[in-house]
C-alpha positions as CSV (number, residue, x, y, z in Angstrom):
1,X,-49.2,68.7,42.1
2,X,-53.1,68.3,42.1
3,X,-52.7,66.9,45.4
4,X,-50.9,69.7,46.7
5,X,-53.7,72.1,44.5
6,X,-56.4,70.0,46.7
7,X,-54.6,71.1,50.0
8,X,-54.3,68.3,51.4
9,X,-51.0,69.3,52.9
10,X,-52.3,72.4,54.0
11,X,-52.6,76.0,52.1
12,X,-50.1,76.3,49.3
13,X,-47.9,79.2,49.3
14,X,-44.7,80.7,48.1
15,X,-41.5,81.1,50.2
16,X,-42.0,84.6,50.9
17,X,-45.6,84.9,51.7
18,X,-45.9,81.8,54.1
19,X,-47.1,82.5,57.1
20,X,-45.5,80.0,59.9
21,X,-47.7,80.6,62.6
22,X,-48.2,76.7,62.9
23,X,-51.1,76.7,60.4
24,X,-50.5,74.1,57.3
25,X,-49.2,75.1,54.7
26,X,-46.4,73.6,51.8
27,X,-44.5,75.8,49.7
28,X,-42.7,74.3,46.1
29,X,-39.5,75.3,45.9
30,X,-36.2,75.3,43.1
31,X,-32.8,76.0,43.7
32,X,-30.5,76.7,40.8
33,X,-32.4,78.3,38.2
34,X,-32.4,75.6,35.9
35,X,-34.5,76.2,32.5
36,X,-36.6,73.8,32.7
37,X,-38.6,75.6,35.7
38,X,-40.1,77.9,33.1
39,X,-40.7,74.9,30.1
40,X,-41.7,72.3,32.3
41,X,-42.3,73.0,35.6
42,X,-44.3,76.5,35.6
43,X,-46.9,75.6,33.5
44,X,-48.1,73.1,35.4
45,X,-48.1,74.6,38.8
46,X,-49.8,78.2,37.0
47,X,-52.4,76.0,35.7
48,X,-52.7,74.7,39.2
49,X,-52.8,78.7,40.4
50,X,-50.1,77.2,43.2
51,X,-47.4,79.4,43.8
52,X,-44.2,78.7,44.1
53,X,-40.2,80.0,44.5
54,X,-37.5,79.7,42.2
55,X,-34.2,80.8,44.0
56,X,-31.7,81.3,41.3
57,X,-27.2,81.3,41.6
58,X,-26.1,84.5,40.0
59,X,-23.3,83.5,38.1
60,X,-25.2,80.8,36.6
61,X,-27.9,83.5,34.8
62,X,-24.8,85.6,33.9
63,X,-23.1,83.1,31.6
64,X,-26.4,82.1,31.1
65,X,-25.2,78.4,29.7
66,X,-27.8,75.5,30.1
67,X,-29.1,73.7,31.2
68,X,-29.6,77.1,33.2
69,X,-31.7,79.8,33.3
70,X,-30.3,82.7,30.7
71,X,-31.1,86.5,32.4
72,X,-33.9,86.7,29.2
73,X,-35.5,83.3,30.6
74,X,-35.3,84.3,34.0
75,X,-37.2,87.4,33.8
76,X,-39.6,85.5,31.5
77,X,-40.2,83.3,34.3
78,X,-40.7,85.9,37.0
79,X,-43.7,87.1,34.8
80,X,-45.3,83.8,35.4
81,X,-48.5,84.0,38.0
82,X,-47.7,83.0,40.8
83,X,-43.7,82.7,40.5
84,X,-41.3,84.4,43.1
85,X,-37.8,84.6,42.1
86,X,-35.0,84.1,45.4
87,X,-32.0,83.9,45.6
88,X,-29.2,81.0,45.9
89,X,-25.7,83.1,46.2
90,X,-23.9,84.4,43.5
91,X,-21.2,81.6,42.8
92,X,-22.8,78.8,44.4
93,X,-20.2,78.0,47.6
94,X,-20.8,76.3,50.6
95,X,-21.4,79.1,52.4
96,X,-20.8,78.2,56.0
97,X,-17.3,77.2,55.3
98,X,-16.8,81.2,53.9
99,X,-14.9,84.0,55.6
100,X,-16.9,86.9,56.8
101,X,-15.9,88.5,54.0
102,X,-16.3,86.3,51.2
103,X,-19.7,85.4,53.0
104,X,-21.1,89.3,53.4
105,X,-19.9,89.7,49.7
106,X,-21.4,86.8,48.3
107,X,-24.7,87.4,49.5
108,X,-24.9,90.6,48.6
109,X,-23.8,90.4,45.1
110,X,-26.9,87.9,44.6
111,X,-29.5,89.8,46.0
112,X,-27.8,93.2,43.9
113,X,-28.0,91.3,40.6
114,X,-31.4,90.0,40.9
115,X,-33.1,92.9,42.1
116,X,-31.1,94.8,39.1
117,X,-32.2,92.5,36.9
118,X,-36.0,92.0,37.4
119,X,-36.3,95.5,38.9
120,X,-37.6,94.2,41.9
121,X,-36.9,93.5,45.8
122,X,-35.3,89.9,46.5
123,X,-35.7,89.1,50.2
124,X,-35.9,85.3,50.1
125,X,-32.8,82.6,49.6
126,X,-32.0,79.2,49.9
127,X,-28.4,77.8,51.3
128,X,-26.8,76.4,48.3
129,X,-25.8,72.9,49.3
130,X,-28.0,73.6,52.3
131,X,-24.7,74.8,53.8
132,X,-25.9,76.9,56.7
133,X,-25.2,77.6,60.3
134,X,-26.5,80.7,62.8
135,X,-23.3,83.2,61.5
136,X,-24.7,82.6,57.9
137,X,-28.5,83.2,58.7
138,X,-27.1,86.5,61.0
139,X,-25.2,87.5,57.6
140,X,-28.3,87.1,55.1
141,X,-30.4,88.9,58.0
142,X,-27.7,91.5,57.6
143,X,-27.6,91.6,53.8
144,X,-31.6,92.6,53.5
145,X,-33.4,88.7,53.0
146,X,-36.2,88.1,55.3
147,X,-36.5,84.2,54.4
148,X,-34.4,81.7,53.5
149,X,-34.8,77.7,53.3
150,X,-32.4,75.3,53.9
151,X,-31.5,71.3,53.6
152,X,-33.0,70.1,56.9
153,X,-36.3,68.0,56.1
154,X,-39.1,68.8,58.8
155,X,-42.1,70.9,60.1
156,X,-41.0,74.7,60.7
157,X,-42.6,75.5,64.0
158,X,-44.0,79.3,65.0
159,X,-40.2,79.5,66.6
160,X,-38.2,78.7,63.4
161,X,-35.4,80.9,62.3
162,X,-37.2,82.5,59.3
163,X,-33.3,82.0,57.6
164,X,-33.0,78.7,58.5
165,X,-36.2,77.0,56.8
166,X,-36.5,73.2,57.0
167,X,-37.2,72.3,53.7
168,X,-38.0,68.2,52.5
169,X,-36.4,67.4,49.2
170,X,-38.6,66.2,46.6
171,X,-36.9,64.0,43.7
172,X,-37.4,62.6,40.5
173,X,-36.7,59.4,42.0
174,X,-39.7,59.6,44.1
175,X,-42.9,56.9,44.0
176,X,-46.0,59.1,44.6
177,X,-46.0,57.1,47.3
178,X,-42.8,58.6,48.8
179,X,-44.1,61.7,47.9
180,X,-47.6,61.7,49.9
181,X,-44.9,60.2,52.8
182,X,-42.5,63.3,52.5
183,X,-45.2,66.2,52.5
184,X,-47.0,64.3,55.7
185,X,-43.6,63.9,57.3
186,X,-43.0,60.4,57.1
187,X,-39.7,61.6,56.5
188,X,-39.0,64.1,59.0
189,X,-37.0,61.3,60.8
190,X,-34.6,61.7,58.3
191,X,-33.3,65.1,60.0
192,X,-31.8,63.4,63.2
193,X,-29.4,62.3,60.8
194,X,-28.7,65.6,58.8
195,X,-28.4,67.7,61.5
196,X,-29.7,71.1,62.8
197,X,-27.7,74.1,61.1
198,X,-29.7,76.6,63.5
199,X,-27.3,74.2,66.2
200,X,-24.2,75.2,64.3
201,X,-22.3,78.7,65.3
């Protein structure tokens, strides 16, 4: 995180306030809403003053079992400087294999509980299981979220659906060399064989 704090991967921002006109820039990421963002994670990037975007499943924060984020814990952690709280559907389902329906209802019970519980607008997501395609991204557009990230390592050029994100998954398993390789994508290969959701109907 003092790399990124250095910007040497280009300006750090948060999900929502990116600007992707081709300029660097990194954003951090979490998807879940696990507990351990507030404990662990937050202090260390508020320290850093780097923002960063916490996209949260509803039904997780409503039964509120660990190791996720309770509804108390979560509005604890949208206090923090610097955090931004999205969201990651309400049950957690691979959203491009839904219906319509269960897709238009999904998405909106997310955003609805959020915003009711932090008492504040919600306009950026990420695809749980990065399951995505252009109907879901037309749906979210639909539903009121402006951004949303999804499983596909890369670059997001000027032209990039703004609710179909590339985002390059950083794990625990990661040297720091395979980190510094990731966020200067040395990985961005790794796309050809995911492939594209903005592709997909």
């Amino acid at each position: 995180m003092e790399l990124l704090a250095g910007s040497r991967f280009g300006r750090c921002v948060s999900l929502g306030s990116a600007r992707l006109d081709g300029t660097p820039e990194i954003a951090v990421t979490f998807d879940d809403g696990f507990a351990d963002t507030l404990t662990i994670a937050a202090p260390i990037l508020s320290s850093l003053r780097i923002p960063f975007t916490v996209c949260a499943t509803a039904s997780f924060v409503r039964e509120g079992r660990p190791p996720h984020l309770s509804l108390e814990v979560l509005r604890e952690l949208a206090k923090v400087p610097g955090a931004e709280i999205g969201a990651h559907g309400s049950r957690h389902l691979m959203m491009a294999r839904c219906s319509d329906e269960e897709l238009r209802g999904d998405l909106a019970d997310s955003k609805d509980f959020l915003e009711r519980a932090l008492g504040a607008k919600v306009t950026v997501m990420t695809w749980p299981h990065g399951s995505s395609s252009r109907r879901t991204a037309d749906f979210a557009r639909q539903a009121g979220f402006a951004r949303a990230g999804c499983s596909l390592y890369g670059i997001n050029e000027p032209s990039r659906d703004r609710l179909l994100l590339k985002r390059t998954e950083i794990t625990g398993f990661d040297s720091m060399d395979d980190f510094i390789n990731k966020c200067s994508g040395g990985w961005d290969w790794f796309a050809l064989r995911q492939g594209d959701p903005a592709k997909r109907a």
